[in-house]
C-alpha positions in Angstrom: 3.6 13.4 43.2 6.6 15.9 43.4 7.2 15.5 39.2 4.5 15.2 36.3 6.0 12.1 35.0 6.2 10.3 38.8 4.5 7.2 39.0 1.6 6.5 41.4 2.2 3.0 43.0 0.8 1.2 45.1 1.5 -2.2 46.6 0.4 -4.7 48.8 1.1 -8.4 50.5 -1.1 -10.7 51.6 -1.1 -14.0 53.3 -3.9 -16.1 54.4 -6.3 -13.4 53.6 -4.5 -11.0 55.9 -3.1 -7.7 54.6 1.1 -8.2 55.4 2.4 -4.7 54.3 1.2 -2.5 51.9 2.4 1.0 50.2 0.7 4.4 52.2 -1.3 4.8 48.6 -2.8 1.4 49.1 -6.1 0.4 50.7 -6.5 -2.0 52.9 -8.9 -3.8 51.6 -7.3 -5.6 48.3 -6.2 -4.0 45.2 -8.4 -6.4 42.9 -10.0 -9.4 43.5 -8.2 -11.1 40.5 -4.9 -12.8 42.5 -3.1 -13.6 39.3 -2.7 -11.5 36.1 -3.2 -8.1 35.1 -6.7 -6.1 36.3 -8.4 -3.1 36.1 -10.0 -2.6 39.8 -11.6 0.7 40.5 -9.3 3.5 40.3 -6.2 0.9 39.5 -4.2 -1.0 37.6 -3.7 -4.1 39.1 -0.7 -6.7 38.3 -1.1 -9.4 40.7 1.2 -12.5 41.8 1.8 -15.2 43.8 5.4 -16.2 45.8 7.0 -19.3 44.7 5.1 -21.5 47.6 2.0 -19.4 46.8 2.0 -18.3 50.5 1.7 -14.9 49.4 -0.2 -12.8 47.4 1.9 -9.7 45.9 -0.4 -6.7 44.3 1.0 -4.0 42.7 -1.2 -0.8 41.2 -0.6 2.1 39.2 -3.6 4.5 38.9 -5.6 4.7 35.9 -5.7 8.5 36.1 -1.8 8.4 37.0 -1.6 6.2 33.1 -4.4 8.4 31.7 -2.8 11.3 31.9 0.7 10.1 30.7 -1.3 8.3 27.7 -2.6 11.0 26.4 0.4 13.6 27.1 2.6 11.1 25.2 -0.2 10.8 22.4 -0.2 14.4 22.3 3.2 15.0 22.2 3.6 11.9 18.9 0.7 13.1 17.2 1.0 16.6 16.8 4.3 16.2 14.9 3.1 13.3 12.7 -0.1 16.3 12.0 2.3 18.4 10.8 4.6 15.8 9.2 2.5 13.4 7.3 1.0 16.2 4.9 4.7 17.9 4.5 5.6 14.0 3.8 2.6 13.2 1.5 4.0 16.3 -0.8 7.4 15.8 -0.6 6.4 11.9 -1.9 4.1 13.8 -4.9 7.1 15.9 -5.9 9.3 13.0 -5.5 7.5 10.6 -7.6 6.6 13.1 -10.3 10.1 14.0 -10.4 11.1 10.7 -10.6 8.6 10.1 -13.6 9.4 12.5 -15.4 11.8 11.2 -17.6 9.5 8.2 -18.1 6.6 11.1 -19.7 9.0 12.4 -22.1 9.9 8.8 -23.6 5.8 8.8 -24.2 5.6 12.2 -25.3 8.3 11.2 -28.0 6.5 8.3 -29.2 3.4 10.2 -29.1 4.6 12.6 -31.9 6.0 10.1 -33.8 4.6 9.9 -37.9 4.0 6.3 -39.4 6.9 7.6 -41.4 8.9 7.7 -38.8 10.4 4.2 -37.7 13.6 4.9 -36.1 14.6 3.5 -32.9 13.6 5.4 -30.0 16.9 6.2 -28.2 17.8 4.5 -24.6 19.8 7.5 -23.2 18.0 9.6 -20.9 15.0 6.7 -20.8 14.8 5.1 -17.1 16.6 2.1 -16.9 13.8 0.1 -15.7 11.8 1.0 -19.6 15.1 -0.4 -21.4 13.3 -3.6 -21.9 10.0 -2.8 -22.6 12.3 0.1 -25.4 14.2 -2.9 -26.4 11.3 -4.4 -27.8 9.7 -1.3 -29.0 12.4 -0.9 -31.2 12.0 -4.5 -32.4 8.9 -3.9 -33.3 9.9 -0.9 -35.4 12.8 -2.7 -37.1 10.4 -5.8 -37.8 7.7 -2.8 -39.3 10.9 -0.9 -41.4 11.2 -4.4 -43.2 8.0 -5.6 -43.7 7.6 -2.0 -45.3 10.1 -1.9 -47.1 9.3 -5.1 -48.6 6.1 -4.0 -49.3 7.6 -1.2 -51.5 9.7 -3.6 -53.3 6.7 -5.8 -53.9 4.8 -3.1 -55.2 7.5 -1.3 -57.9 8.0 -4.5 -58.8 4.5 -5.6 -59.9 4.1 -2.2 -61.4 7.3 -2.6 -63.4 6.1 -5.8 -64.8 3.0 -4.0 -65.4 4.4 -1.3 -67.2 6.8 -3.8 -69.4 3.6 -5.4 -71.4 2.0 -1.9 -72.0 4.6 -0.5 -73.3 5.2 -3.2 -75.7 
């Protein structure tokens, strides 16, 4: 073949079990034995197929070396880049997704450092907007512990004012 990419055919026709015409490349004997379909055969590929009054028997044949050697150029030719894309790719996705994380560490780095004492809301700005509900709550939960603490307090000066208000009569 004059180029690298060229395509080696061949083709025959066949009626009545006689060869009609066939391509230089061809034998003469037939391409496959399979009339109908796709077939490997020897050396070739093999589509075959019949006319509409199934007179004639058209075979057509590209070599296996001919697709061989195309297969594995293209192969070649796709999988070296993905080799040297795909781990370039894998740490662009690292940096990517710790980046994107990061703001979601420092929300848990704040409520890591937090004292019992300290009950305030944690603030929305600068938190990913996807955490806003599960903050929302958070915050809930804080406001709900404030009271509950507070009343506690009250609860307890209380009883020991009406503790100290017998003793010291």
């Amino acid at each position: 073949s004059d180029h690298p990419y060229a395509r080696e055919v061949a083709f025959q026709v066949w009626a009545d079990g006689a060869l009609l015409l066939r391509s230089a490349s061809a034998p003469r004997t037939r391409l496959s034995p399979q009339a109908a379909g796709f077939s490997d055969h020897g050396p070739w590929r093999v589509y075959g197929t019949w006319n509409a009054k199934h007179s004639r028997l058209i075979q057509v044949a590209e070599s296996q070396a001919a697709r061989d050697r195309v297969g594995n150029e293209l192969a070649e030719h796709l999988l070296l880049p993905l080799m040297l894309a795909l781990p370039l790719l894998g740490l662009a996705l690292v940096l990517l997704i710790r980046h994107a994380l990061k703001p979601l560490g420092k929300v848990a780095d704040d409520i890591a450092v937090r004292s019992p004492a300290h009950l305030e809301p944690i603030p929305l700005a600068g938190a990913p907007q996807e955490i806003h509900p599960v903050l929302d709550r958070l915050n809930s939960l804080l406001e709900r512990l404030q009271r509950s603490l507070e009343q506690e307090r009250s609860f307890t000066a209380d009883a020991a004012h009406e503790l100290r208000t017998p003793l010291a009569a």
